[in-house]
C-alpha positions as CSV (number, residue, x, y, z in Angstrom):
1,X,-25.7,-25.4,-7.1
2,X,-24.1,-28.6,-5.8
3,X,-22.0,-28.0,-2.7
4,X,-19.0,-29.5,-4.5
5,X,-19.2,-27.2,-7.6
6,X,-16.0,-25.1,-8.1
7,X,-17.1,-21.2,-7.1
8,X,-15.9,-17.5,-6.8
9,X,-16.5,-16.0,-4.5
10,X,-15.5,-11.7,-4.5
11,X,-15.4,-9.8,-1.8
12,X,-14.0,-6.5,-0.2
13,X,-14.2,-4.9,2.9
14,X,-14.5,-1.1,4.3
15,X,-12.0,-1.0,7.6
16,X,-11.7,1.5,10.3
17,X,-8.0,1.6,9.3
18,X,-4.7,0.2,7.2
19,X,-3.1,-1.5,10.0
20,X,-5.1,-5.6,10.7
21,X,-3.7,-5.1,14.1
22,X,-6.0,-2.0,15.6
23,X,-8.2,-1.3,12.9
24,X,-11.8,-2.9,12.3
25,X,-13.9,-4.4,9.5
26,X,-16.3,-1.8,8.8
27,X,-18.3,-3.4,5.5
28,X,-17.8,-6.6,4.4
29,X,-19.6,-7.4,0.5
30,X,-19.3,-10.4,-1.4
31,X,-20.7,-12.0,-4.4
32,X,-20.5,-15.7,-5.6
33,X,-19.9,-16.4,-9.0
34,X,-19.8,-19.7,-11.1
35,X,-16.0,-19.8,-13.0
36,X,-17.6,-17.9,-15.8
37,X,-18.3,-14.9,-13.3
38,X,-21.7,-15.7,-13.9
39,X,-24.0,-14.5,-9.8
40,X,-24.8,-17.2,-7.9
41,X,-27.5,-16.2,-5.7
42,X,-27.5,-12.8,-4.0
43,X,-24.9,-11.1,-2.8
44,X,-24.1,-9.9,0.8
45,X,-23.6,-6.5,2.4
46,X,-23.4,-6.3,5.8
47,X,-21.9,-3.3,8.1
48,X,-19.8,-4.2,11.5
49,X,-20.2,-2.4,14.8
50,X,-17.2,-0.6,15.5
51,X,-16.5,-1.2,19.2
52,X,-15.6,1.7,22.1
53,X,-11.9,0.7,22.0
54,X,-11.2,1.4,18.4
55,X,-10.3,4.8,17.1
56,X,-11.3,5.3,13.5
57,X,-8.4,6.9,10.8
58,X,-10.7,9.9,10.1
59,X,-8.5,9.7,6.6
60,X,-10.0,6.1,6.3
61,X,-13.8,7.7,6.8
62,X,-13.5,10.1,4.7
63,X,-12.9,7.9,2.2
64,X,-15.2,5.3,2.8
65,X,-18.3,7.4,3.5
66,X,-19.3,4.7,6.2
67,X,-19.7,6.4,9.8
68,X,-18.9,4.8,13.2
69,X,-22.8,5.3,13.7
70,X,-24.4,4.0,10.9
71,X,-22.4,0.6,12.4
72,X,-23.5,0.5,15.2
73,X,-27.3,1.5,13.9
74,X,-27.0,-1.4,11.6
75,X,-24.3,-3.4,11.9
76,X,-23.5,-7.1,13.1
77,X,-21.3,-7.7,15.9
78,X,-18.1,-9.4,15.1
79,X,-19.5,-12.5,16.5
80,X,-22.4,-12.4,14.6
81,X,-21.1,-11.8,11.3
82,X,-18.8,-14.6,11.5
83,X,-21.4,-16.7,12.2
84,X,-23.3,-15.0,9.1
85,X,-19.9,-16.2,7.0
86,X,-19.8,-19.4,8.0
87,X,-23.5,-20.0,7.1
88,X,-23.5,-18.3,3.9
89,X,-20.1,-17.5,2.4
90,X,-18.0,-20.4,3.6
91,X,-18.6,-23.6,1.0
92,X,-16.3,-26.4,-0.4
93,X,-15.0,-25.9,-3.6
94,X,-14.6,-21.9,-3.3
95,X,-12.1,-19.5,-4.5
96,X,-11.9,-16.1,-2.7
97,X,-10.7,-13.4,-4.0
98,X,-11.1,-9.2,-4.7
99,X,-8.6,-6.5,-5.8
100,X,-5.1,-6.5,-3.6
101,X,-6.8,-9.2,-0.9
102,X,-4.3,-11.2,-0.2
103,X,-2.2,-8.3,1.5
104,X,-5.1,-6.1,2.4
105,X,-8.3,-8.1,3.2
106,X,-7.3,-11.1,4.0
107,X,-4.9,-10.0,6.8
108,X,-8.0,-7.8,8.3
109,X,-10.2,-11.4,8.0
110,X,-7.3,-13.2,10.1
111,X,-7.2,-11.0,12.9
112,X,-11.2,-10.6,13.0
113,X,-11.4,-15.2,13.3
114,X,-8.2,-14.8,15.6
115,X,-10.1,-12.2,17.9
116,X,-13.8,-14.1,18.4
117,X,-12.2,-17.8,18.4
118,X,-12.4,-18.8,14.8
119,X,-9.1,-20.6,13.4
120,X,-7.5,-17.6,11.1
121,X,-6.4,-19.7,8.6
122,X,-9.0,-22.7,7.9
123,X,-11.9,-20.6,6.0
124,X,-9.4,-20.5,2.9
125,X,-8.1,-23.5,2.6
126,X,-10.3,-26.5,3.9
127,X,-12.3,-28.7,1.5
128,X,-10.9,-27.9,-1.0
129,X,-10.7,-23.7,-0.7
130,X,-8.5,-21.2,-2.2
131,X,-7.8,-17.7,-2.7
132,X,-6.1,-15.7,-5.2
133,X,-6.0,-12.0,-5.9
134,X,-6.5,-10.1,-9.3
135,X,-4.3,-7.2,-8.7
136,X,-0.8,-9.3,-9.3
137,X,-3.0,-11.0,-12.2
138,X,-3.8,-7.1,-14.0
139,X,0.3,-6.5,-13.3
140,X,1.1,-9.0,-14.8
141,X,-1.4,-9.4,-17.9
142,X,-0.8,-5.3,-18.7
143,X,3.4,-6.3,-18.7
144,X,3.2,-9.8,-20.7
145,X,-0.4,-9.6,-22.8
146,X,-2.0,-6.6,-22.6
147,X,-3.6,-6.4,-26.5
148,X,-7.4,-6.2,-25.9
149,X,-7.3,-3.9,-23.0
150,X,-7.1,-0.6,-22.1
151,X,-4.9,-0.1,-19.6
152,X,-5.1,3.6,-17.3
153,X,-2.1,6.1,-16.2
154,X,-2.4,8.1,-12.7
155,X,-2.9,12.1,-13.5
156,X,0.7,12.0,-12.8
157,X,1.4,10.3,-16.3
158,X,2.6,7.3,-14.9
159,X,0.9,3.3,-15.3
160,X,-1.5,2.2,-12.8
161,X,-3.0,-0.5,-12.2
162,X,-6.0,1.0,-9.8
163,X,-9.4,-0.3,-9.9
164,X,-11.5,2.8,-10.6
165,X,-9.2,3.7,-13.4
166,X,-9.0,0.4,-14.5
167,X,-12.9,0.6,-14.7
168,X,-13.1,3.4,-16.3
169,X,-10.9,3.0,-19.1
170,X,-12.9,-0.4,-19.9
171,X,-16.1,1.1,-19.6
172,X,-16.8,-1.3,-17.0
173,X,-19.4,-0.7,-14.4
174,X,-17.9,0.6,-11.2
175,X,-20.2,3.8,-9.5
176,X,-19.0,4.1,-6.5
177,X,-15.6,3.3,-5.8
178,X,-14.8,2.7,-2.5
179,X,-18.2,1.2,-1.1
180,X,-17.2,-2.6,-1.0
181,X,-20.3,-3.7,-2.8
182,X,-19.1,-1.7,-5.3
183,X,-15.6,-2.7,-6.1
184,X,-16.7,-6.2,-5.8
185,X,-19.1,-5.7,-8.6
186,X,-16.4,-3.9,-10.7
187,X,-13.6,-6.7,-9.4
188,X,-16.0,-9.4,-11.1
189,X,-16.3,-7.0,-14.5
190,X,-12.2,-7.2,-14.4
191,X,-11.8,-10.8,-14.0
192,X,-14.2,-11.3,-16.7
193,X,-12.6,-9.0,-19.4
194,X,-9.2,-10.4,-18.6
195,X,-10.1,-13.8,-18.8
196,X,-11.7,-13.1,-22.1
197,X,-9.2,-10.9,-23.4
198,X,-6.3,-13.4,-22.6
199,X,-7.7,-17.0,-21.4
200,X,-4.3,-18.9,-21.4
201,X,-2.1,-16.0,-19.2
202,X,-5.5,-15.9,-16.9
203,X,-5.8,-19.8,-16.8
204,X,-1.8,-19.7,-15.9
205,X,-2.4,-17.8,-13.1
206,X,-5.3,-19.2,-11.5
207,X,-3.6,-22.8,-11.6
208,X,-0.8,-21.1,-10.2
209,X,-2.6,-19.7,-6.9
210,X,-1.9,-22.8,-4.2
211,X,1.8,-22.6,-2.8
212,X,2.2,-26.2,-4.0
213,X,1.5,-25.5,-7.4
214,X,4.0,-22.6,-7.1
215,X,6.3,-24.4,-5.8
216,X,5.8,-27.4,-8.7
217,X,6.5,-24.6,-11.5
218,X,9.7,-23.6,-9.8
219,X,11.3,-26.9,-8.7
220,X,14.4,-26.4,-10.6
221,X,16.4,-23.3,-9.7
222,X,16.1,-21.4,-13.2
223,X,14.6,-17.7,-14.0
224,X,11.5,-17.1,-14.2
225,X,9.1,-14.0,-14.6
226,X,7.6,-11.7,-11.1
227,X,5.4,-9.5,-11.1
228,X,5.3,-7.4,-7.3
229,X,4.1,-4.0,-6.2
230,X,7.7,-3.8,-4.5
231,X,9.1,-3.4,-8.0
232,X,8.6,0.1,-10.0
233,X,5.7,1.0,-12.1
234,X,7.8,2.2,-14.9
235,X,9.3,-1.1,-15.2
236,X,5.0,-2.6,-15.3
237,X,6.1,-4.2,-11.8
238,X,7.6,-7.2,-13.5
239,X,11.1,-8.4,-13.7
240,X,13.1,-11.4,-14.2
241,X,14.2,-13.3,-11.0
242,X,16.4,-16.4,-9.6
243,X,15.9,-17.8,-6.2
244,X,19.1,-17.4,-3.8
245,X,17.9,-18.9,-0.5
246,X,14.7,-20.4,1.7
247,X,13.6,-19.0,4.8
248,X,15.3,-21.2,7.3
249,X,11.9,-21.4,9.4
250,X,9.0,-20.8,6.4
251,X,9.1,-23.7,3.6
252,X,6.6,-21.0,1.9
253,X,9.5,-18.5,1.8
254,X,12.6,-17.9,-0.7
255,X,14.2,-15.6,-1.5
256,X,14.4,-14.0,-5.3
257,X,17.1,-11.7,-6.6
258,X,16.2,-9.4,-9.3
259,X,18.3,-10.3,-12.3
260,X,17.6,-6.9,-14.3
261,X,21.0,-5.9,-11.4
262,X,24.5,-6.7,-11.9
263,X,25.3,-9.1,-8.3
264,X,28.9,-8.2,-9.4
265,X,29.0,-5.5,-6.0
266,X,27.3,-8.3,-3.8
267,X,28.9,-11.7,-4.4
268,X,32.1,-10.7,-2.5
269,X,30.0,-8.8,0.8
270,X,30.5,-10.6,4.3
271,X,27.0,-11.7,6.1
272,X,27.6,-8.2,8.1
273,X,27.8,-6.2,4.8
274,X,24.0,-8.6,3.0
275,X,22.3,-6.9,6.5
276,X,23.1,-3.3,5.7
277,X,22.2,-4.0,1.8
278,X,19.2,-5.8,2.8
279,X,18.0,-2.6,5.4
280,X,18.9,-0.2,2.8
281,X,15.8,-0.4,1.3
282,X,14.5,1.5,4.2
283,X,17.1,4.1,4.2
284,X,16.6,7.8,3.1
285,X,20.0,8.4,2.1
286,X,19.8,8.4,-1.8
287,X,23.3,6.8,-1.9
288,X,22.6,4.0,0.3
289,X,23.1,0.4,-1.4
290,X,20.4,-1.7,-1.9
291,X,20.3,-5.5,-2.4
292,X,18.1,-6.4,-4.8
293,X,16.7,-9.4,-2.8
294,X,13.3,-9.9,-1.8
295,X,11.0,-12.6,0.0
296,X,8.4,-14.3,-2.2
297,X,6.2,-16.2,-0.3
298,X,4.2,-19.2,-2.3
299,X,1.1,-19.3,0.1
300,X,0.6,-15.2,-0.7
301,X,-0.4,-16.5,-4.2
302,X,2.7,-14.6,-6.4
303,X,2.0,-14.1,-10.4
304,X,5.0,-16.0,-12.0
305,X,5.6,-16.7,-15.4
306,X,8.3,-18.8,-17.8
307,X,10.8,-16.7,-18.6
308,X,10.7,-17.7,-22.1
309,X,8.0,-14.7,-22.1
310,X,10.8,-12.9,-22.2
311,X,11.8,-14.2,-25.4
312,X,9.3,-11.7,-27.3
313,X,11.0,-8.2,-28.2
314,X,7.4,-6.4,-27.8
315,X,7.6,-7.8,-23.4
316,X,11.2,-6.8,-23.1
317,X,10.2,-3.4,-24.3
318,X,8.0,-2.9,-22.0
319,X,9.4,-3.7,-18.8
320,X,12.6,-2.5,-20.0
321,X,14.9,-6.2,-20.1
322,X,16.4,-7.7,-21.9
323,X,17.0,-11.8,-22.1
324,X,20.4,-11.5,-22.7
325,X,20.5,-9.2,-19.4
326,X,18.8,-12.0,-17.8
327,X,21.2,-15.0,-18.7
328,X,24.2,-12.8,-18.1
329,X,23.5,-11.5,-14.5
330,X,22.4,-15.4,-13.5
331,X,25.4,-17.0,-15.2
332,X,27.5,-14.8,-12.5
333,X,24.9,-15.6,-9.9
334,X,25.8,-19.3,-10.5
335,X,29.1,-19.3,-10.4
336,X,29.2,-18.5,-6.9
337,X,27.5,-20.9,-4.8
338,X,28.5,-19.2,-1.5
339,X,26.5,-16.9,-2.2
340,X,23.2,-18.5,-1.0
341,X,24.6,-19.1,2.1
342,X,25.4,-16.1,3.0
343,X,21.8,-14.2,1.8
344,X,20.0,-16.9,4.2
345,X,22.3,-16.0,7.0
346,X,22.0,-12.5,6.2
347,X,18.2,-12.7,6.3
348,X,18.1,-15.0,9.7
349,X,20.0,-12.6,11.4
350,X,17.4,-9.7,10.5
351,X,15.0,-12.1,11.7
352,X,16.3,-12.8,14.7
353,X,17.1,-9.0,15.8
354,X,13.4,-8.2,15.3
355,X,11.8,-7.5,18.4
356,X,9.1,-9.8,19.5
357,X,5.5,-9.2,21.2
358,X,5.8,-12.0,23.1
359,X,6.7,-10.5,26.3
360,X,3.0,-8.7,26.0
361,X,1.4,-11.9,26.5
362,X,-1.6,-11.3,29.2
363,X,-1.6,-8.1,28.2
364,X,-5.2,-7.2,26.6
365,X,-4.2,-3.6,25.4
366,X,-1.6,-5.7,22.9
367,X,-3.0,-8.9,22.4
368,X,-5.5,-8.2,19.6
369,X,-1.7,-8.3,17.5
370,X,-0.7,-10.9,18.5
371,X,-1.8,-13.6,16.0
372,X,2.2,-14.1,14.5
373,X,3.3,-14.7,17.5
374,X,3.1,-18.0,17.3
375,X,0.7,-21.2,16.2
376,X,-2.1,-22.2,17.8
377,X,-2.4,-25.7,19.2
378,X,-5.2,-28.2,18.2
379,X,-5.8,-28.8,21.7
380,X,-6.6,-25.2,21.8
381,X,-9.0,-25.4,19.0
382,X,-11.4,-27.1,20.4
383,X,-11.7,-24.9,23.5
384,X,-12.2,-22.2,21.0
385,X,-15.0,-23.9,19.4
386,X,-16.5,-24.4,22.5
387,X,-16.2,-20.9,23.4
388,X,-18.3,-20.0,19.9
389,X,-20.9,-22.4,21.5
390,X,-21.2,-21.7,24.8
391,X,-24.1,-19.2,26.2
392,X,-22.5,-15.8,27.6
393,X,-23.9,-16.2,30.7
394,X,-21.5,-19.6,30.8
395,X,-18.0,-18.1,29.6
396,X,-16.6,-17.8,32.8
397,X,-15.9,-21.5,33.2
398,X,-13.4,-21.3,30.9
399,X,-11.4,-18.6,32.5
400,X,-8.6,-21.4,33.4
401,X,-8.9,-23.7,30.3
402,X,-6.0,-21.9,27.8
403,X,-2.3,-22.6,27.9
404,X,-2.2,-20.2,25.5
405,X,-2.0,-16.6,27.2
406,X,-3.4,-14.8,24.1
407,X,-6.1,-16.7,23.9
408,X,-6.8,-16.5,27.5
409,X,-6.8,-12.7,27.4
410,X,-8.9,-12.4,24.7
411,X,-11.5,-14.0,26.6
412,X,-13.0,-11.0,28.7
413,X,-12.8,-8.8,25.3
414,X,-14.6,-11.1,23.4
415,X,-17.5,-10.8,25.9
416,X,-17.2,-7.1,26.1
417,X,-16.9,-6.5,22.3
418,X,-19.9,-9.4,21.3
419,X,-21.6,-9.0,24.5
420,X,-21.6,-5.6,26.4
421,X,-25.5,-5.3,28.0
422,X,-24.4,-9.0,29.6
423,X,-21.4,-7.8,31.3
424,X,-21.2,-7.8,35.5
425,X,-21.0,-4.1,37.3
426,X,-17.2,-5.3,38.1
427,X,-16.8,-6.8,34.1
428,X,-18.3,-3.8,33.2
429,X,-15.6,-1.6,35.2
430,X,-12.8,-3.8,34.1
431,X,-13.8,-2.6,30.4
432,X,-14.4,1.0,31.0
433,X,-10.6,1.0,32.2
434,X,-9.4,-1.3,29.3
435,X,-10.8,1.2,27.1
436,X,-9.9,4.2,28.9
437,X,-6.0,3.2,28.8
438,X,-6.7,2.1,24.9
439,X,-7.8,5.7,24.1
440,X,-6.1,7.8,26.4
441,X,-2.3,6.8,27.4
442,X,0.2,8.7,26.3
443,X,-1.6,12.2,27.1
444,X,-1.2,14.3,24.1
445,X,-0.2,11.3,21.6
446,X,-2.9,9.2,22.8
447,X,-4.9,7.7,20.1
448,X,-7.8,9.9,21.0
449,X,-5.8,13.1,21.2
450,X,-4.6,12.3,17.3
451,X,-7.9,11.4,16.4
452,X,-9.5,14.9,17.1
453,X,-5.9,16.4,16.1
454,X,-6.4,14.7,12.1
455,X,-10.1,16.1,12.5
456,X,-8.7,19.6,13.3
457,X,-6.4,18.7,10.5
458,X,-9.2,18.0,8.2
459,X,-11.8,20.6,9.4
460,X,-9.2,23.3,8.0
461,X,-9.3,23.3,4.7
462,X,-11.7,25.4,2.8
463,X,-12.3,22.4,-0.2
464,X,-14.3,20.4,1.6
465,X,-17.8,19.2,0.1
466,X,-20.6,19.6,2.4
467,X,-20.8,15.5,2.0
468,X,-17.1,16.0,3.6
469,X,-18.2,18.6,6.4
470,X,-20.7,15.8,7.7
471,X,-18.9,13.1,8.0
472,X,-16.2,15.3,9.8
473,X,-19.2,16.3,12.1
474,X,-20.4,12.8,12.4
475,X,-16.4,11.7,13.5
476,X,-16.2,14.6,16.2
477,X,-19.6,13.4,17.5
478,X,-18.6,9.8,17.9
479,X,-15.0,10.6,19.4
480,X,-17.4,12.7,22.2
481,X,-19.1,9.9,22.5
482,X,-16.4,7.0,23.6
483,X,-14.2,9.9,25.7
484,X,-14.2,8.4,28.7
485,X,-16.0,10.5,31.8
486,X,-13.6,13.2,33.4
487,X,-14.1,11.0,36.9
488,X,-13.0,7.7,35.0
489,X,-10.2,9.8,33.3
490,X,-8.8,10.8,36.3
C-alpha cells in the first residue's frame, strides 16, 4: 500500500476504568482497512502494564476478562506501546475510528500521549488524519434510513443501538464482546453493512467528520437534523435543531436548541434564570425546568443531516416530529434576537464558576488530569520530544527545562511508570510514597479501601460463574500485592 493511500484504521481499547483521568489502557486492538473495509496487513493486539498507582474498577475487570497480571506478564509499558503506535499504526492518509471512540477511546489515547510526552492531539489530525466514530453514524442511519437492516431493542423493550446486539441481529461476526480485538472485528462488519445497505447517508457522514466540513454544511443559521446520545432513545436520538450561540472561547463550540420544544417559557428568562434552566438537567427534582440547549462541538465529529429529511412522513414517524413543529418553534426562535445573547452569557458564566485544577500544578497525585488545563506551547514540544529520545539514565538534565509545571511533574512518573528497575534508592523512595498517598489517603475512602470494599461487594453474590470467582481471586491478589508495607504505611 502506498503511504498516501486513504486507510481505516479500527481500533478499541480494554481500560482499567471509565474515567481518562485515573484509569489505564489495558488492551489496545486495531485493524487497517482499505475504504472498502477490505484487512490491510495484520492486525494488532497488544496488552498494557498497569502500573502500582492505579486501582483497577473491579466492575471494569469483570467485564473485560483482562487481569492486572496478565499485563504485566505480557504487556508493553506505556512508553513502549506508543512507540509500537507510532511505528505501526500512525500513517498519512488514515481514518481512525471504532464504536463510541470519539467520547470513549479517544479521550483514554489523549491522556496516555499527554502522560509519556507525546502531543495528545497530532496522531489524528497530521498529514492528512482523521477520525470519525460509527456509533452517531448507526443513530442516525436506524432514525433517517434504516430499510436493509435489522436494528436490536434492549431486553427492556426499548431501541438500542449496542454493538453486540447490533451484531447479533445482523448475523454479523462478533464472539466475544468486550475483548477489543473482538469489537473491532465486529465494528468493521458494521461499517460495511451500513455502507452497503445505505451508501449515500454513510458517504454524508464520512464527508462530514472534519470540524471544517461541519462547519461548511451549517454556515447559514437554518435547522438541521442531530443525532446525540444526550437525546432519548424513544425519540431514535435524533431531533431537529437551530444554533442559538458560539462558545465565546471554542470556535468548535455552539450551541443547538432542540426545536421538537416550544422556547415560548425561555425567550423572556434573565441570564440568572438560562443558568438554573441550563443546570437543571442535573437536577433530581422531576419538576425542575430544563432548557433544551446543548453544546455541539464540530471537532467531536457530530452526525448532522438537512432537515429536508424531515420532509418524509415515514422519518417524522419515527422520531416522533413533525416539520411543521420544526418551522413553528424556529420562526419564534427568530423573532427574538436577544435571545442568543443571553444563552452565550448564560453559558460563560457556567464556565466561568467551574472550578479549575490549576492551583494543583506541581502536584504529581493530580497532574495525570491535567491535560485541559491549558495548551501546550511549541517550545515545549520539542523538550518533550527530546525526553522520548533521551536514555533514562540521562533524564535528569531536564529537571529545569519546563515552564510548564505539568509537564515538569510528570517527569519523575514517567521514569517510574516506563522505567522502575532504573530508578535511584532515593527516586525509588520518592515513588513508594507517591504511590502510597495515591492508594491510601483518605483512610476508609481511600481508593484502595473501595477497591477491596466493590470486591467484598462482588464476592457476595451467589451467581457468580467460576470464570467470575477467578478473576475476583485474581483482583484480591493483585490489590495485596501494591498495599504498601505496614512500615511505609505508617
Amino acid at each position: 500500500m502506498k503511504a498516501s493511500a486513504p486507510s481505516f484504521f479500527f481500533y478499541d481499547l480494554e481500560t482499567s476504568g471509565t474515567d481518562p483521568r485515573t484509569a489505564r489502557v489495558m488492551q489496545f486492538a486495531g485493524q487497517r482497512t482499505d475504504m472498502d473495509f477490505n484487512p490491510i496487513g495484520d492486525p494488532v493486539n497488544v496488552l498494557v502494564k498497569l502500573t502500582p498507582d492505579v486501582v483497577p474498577e473491579p466492575d471494569a475487570i469483570m467485564i473485560t476478562g483482562i487481569t492486572p497480571q496478565s499485563t504485566l506478564a505480557d504487556g508493553l509499558t506505556e512508553r513502549e506501546f506508543l512507540q509500537l503506535f507510532y511505528d505501526e499504526v500512525v500513517k498519512p492518509n488514515t481514518t481512525f475510528l471504532g464504536f463510541n471512540t470519539v467520547r470513549f477511546d479517544d479521550e483514554f489515547m489523549r491522556f496516555l500521549h499527554y502522560r509519556n510526552y507525546y502531543d495528545a492531539y497530532e496522531w489524528h489530525w497530521c498529514d492528512d488524519c482523521s477520525r470519525w466514530d460509527l456509533l452517531d453514524v448507526v443513530r442516525m442511519t436506524r432514525a433517517l434510513r434504516p430499510d436493509g437492516i435489522e436494528w436490536p431493542m434492549s431486553p427492556e423493550g426499548k431501541p438500542t443501538n449496542r454493538l453486540e446486539y447490533l451484531t447479533k441481529v445482523n448475523g454479523l461476526d462478533h464472539a466475544h464482546a468486550h475483548d477489543a480485538l473482538s469489537d473491532v472485528t465486529a465494528s468493521i462488519a458494521v461499517a460495511k453493512l451500513l455502507m452497503e445497505k445505505q451508501p449515500r447517508l454513510f458517504k454524508h457522514l464520512l464527508d462530514c467528520r472534519t470540524k471544517n466540513q461541519v462547519k461548511k454544511q451549517l454556515a447559514e443559521e437554518r435547522p438541521f437534523i442531530y443525532v446525540s446520545g444526550r437525546y432519548p432513545s424513544a425519540n431514535l436520538h435524533a431531533t431537529a435543531v437551530t444554533r442559538v450561540g458560539e462558545h465565546c472561547e471554542q470556535d468548535s463550540c455552539v450551541y443547538v436548541y432542540d426545536l421538537r420544544h416550544d422556547p415560548t417559557p425561555f425567550l423572556d428568562m434573565s441570564v440568572d434564570d438560562l443558568v438554573q434552566a441550563i443546570q437543571g438537567r442535573y437536577s433530581r427534582d422531576p419538576e425542575a425546568v430544563v432548557l433544551p440547549v446543548k453544546e455541539m462541538r464540530y471537532n467531536r465529529c457530530p452526525a448532522v443531516a438537512p432537515l429536508a429529511v424531515l420532509a418524509d412522513e415515514a422519518v417524522q414517524e419515527r422520531i416522533h416530529l413533525t416539520l411543521e413543529t420544526v418551522q413553528t418553534h424556529n420562526k419564534l426562535l427568530r423573532s427574538r434576537s436577544d435571545f442568543k445573547d443571553r444563552i452565550e452569557a448564560a453559558f460563560k458564566q457556567i464556565d466561568e464558576s467551574r472550578p479549575s485544577q490549576k492551583e494543583f500544578f506541581g502536584n504529581t497525585s493530580a497532574v495525570d488530569g491535567q491535560l485541559y488545563d491549558g495548551l501546550i506551547n511549541k517550545t515545549e514540544a520539542q523538550t518533550m520530544r527530546a525526553i522520548r529520545n533521551t536514555p533514562v539514565q540521562e533524564l535528569e538534565r531536564f529537571n529545569t527545562r519546563f515552564q510548564d509545571k505539568r509537564l515538569q511533574a510528570l517527569l519523575p512518573l514517567y521514569k517510574a511508570r516506563n522505567f522502575p528497575r532504573q530508578l535511584s534508592a532515593d527516586e525509588r523512595q520518592a515513588w513508594d510514597a507517591f504511590c502510597r498517598h495515591r492508594l491510601l489517603d483518605g483512610g476508609q475512602s481511600s481508593r484502595l479501601a473501595k477497591y477491596f470494599g466493590r470486591l467484598q461487594e462482588l464476592g457476595a453474590s451467589k451467581s457468580l460463574t467460576q470464570n467470575q470467582r477467578y478473576l475476583l481471586e485474581e483482583l484480591q491478589l493483585y490489590g495485596e500485592s501494591i498495599m504498601p508495607a505496614a512500615d511505609d504505611a505508617e
